[in-house]
C-alpha positions in Angstrom: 39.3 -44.5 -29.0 41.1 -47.4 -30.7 43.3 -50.2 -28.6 46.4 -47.9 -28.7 45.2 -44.8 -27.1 43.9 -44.2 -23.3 42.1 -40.9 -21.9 43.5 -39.9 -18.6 41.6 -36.6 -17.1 44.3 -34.4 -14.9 41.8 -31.9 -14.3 38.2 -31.4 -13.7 36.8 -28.5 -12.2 40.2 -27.5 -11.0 40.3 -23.5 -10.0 43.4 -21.7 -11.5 44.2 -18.6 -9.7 48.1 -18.8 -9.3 51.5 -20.3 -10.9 53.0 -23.7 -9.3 50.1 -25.9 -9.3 50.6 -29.1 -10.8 48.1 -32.1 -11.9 48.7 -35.5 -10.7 51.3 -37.5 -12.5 50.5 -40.6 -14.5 52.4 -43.1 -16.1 52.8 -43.1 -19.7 53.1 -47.2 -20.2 53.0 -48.0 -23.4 52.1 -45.2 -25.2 54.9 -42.4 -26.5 53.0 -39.7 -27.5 50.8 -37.5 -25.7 47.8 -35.0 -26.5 46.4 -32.3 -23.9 43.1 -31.0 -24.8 41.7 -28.5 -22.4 38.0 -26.7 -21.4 37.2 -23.7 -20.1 34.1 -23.6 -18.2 34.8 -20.1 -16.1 37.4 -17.0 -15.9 37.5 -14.2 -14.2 40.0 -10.8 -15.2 40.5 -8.6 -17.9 41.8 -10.9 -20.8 42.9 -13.4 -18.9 46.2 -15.3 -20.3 47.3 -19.1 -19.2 50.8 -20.9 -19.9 51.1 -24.7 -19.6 54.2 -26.6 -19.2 54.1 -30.8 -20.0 56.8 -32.2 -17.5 58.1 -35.3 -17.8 59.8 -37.9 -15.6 61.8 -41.0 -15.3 61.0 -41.7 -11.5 57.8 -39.7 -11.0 60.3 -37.8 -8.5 63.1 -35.5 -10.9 60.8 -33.4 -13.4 62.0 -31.7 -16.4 60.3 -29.3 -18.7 59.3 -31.4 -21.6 57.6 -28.4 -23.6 55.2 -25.6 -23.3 51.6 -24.0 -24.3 52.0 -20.0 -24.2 49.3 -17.5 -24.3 46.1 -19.5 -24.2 44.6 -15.8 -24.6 41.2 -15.4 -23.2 40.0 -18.5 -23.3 36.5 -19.1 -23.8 35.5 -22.4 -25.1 36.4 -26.7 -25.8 39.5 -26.9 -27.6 38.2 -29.8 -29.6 41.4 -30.3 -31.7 44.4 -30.7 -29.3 46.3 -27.4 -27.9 49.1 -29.1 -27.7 51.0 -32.9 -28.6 54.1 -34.2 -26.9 56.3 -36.9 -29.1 58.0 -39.2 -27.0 56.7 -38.8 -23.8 58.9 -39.9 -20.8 58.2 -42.8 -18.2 55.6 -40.6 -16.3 53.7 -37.0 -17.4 51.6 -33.9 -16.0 51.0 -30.7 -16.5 51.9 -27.7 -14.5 51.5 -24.1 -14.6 55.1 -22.2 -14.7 56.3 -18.5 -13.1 54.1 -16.3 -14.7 51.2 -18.9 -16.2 48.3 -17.0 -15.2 48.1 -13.5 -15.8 47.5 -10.9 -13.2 44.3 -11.1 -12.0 43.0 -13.7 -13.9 41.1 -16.7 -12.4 40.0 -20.3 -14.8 38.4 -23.4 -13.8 39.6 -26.1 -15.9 39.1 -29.5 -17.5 41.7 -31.3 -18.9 42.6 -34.5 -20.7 45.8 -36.2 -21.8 45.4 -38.9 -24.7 47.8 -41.7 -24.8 48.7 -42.9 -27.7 50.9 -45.7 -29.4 52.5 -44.5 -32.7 
């Protein structure tokens, strides 16, 4: 990683089996753009489906939506390339799972990183 970048993992080992949980928040800083890169090392259900929403905030209190990932359809390995990038990322960032992110059934244990970066 160069000067202008920093890895921050929100997840690691974290069990998915519902909608509404959340990572921890982090300050952005510096940095304005964002990359989420994601491993699947278990999942359970018949094709299992996951939808990601990046949230941003001001105060690290109000959240709003900043975008999506949809149908990360049966996942099964690294994502070595980034599944998603965010372009002007707000004061503070996570990750959360929305009504309806996991798909009936279906079960993930998860590791995540965001990369920081200065563009």
């Amino acid at each position: 990683m160069s000067a202008s970048s920093r890895v921050i993992q929100f997840w690691s080992g974290q069990v998915i089996t519902a909608d509404g949980q959340n990572s921890q928040s982090f300050a952005t800083g510096r940095y304005n753009t964002a990359e989420v890169y994601l491993e699947v090392t278990a999942k359970g259900g018949t094709t299992p489906t996951l939808d990601l929403d990046v949230e941003t905030s001001p105060d690290n209190s109000s959240w709003f939506k900043d975008s999506d990932i949809t149908q990360i359809n049966d996942p099964t390995v690294t994502f070595n390339a980034p599944v998603h990038t965010v372009n002007e990322v707000g004061k503070f960032l996570r990750v959360g799972l929305p009504t309806g992110a996991v798909s009936s059934g279906a079960s993930f244990t998860i590791n995540g990183w965001l990369v920081l970066k200065s563009t």
